[in-house]
ChimeraX commands (.cxc) that place a marker at each C-alpha (Angstrom):
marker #1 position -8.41,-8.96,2.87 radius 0.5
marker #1 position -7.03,-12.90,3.20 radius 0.5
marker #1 position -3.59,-12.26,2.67 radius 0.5
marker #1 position -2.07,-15.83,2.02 radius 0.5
marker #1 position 1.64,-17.30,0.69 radius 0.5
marker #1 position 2.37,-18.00,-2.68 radius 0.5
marker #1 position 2.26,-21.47,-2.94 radius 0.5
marker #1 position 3.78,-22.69,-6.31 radius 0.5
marker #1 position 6.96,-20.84,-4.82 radius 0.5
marker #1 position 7.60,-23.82,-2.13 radius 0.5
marker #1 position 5.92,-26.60,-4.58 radius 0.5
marker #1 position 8.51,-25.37,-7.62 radius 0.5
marker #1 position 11.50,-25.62,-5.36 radius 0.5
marker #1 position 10.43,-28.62,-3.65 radius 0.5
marker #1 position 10.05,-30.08,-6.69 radius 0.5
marker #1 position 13.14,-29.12,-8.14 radius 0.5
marker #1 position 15.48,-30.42,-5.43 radius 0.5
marker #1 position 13.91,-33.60,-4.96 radius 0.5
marker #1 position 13.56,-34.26,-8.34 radius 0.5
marker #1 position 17.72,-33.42,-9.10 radius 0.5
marker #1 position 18.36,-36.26,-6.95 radius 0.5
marker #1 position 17.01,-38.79,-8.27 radius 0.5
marker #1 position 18.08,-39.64,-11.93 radius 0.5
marker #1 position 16.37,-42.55,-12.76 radius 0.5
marker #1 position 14.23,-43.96,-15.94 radius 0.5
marker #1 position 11.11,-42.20,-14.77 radius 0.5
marker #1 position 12.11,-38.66,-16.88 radius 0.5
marker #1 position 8.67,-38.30,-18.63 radius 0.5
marker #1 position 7.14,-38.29,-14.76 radius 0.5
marker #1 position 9.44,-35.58,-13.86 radius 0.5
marker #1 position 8.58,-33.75,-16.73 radius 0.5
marker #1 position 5.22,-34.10,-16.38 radius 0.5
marker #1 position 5.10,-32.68,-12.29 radius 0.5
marker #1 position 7.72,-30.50,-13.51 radius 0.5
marker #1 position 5.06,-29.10,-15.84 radius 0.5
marker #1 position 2.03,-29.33,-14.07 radius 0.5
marker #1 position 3.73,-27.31,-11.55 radius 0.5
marker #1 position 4.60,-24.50,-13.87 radius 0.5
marker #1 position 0.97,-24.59,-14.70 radius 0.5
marker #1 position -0.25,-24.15,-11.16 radius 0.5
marker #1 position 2.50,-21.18,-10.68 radius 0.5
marker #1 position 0.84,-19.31,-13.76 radius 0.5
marker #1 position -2.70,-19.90,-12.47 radius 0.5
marker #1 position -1.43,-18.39,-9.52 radius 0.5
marker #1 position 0.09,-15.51,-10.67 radius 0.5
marker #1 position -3.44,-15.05,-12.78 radius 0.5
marker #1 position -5.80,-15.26,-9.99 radius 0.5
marker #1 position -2.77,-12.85,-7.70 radius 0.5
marker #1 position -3.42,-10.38,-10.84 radius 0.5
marker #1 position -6.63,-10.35,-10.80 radius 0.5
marker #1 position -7.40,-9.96,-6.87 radius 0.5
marker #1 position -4.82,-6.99,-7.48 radius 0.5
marker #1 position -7.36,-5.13,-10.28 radius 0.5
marker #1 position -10.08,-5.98,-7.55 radius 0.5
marker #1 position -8.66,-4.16,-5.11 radius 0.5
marker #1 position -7.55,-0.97,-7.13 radius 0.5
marker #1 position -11.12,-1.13,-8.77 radius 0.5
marker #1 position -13.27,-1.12,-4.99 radius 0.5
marker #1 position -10.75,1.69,-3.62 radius 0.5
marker #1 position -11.18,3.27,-6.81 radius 0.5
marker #1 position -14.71,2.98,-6.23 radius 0.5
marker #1 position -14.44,3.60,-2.43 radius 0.5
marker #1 position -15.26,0.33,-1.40 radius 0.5
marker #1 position -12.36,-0.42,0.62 radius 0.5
marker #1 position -10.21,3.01,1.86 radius 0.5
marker #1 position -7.28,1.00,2.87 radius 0.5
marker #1 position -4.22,1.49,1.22 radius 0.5
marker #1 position -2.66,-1.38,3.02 radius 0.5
marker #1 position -5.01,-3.70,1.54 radius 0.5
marker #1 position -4.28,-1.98,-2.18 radius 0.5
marker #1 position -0.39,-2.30,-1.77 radius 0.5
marker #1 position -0.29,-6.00,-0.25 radius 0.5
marker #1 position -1.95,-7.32,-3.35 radius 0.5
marker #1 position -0.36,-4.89,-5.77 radius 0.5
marker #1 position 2.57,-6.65,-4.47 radius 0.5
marker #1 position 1.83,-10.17,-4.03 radius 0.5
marker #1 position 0.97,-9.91,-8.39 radius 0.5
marker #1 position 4.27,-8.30,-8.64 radius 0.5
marker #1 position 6.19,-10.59,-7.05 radius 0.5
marker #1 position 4.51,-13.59,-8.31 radius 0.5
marker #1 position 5.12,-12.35,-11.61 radius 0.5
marker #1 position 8.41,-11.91,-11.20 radius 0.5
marker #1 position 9.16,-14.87,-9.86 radius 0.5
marker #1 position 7.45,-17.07,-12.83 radius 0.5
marker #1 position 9.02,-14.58,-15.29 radius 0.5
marker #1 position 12.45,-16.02,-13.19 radius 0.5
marker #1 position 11.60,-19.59,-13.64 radius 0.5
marker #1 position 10.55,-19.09,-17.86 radius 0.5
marker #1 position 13.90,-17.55,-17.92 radius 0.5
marker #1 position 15.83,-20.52,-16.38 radius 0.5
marker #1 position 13.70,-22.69,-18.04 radius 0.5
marker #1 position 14.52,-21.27,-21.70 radius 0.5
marker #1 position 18.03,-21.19,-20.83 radius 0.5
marker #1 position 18.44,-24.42,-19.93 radius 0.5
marker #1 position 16.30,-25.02,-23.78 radius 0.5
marker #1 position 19.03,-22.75,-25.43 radius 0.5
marker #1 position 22.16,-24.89,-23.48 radius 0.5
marker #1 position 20.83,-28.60,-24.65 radius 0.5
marker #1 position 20.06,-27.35,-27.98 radius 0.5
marker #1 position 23.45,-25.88,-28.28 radius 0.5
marker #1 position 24.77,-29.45,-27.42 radius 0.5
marker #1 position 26.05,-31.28,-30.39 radius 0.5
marker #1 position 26.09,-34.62,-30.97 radius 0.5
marker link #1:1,2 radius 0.2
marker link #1:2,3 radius 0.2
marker link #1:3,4 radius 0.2
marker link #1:4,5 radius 0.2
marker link #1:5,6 radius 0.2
marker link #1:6,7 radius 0.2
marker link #1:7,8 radius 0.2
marker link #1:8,9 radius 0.2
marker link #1:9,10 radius 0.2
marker link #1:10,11 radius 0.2
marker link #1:11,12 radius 0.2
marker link #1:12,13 radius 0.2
marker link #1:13,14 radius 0.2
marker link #1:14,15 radius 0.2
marker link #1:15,16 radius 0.2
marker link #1:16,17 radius 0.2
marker link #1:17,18 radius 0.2
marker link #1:18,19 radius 0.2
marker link #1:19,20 radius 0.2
marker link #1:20,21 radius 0.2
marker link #1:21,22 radius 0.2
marker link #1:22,23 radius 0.2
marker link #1:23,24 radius 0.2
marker link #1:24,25 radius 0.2
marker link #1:25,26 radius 0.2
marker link #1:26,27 radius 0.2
marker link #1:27,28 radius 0.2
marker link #1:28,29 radius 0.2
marker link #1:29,30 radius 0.2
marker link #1:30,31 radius 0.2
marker link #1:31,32 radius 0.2
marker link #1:32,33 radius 0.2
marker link #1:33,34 radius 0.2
marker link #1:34,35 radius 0.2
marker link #1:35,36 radius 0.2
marker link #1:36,37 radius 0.2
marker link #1:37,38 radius 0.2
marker link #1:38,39 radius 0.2
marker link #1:39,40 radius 0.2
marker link #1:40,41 radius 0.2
marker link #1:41,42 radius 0.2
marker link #1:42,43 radius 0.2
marker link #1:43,44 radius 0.2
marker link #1:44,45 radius 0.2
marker link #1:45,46 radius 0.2
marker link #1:46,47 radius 0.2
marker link #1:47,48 radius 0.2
marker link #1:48,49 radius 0.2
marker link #1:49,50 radius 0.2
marker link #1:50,51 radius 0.2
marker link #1:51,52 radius 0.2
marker link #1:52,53 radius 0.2
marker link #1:53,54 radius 0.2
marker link #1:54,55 radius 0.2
marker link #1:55,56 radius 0.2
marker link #1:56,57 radius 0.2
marker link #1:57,58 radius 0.2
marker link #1:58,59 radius 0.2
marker link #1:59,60 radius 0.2
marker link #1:60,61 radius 0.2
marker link #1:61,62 radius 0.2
marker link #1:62,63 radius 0.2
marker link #1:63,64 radius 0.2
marker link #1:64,65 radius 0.2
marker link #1:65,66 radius 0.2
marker link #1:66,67 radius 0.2
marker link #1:67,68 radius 0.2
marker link #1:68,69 radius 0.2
marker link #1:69,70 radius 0.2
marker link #1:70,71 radius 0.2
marker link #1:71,72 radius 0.2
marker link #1:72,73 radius 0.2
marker link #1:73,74 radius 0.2
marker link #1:74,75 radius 0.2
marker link #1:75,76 radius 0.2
marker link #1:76,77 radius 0.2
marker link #1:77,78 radius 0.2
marker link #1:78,79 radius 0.2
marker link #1:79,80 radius 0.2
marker link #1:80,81 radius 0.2
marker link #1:81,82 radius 0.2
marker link #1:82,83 radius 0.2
marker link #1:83,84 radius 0.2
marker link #1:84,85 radius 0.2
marker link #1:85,86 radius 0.2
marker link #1:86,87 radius 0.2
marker link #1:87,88 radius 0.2
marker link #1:88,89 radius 0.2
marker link #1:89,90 radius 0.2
marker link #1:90,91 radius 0.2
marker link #1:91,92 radius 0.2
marker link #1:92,93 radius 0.2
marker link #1:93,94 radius 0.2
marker link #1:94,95 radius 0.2
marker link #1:95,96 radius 0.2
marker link #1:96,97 radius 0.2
marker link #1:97,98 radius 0.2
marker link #1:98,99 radius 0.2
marker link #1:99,100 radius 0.2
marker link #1:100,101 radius 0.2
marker link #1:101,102 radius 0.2
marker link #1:102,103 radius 0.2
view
């Protein structure tokens, strides 16, 4: 089983801290990586999902008797879920405190 790093993880925070720093007229770009990088983190947490139902379905099936294999990508989908659940959370905050902002 390729066991391999969540990579929207590093990407989201990269993006986040670079992207605080620099305040400039260029918002709609930030919004737009900002965005596209959320996009990438769901597709990952899909296709982390998915190898997960793989992997119950062959040991179900005996195709692959190793536990170890089974629990790794259990949680690798777990944590990648929680992690974008996380980020919808800050992100819908953040929604709520500018909308509660009044002019």
């Amino acid at each position: 089983m390729n066991i391999s790093s969540i990579q929207g993880v590093s990407l989201f925070d990269n993006l986040l801290t670079e992207d605080s720093k620099k305040l400039t007229g260029a918002n709609t770009q930030t919004f737009e990586a900002l965005l596209n990088s959320a996009m990438g983190l769901i597709q990952e947490t899909e296709q982390a999902t998915n190898e997960a139902e793989q992997a119950e379905l062959e040991y179900m099936l005996g195709l692959n008797d190793s536990v170890t294999d089974l629990l790794v990508a259990q949680q690798k989908a777990n944590i990648s879920l929680q992690y974008t659940v996380a980020i919808k959370n800050a992100v819908t905050q953040a929604y709520q405190e500018i909308m509660a902002i009044q002019f």
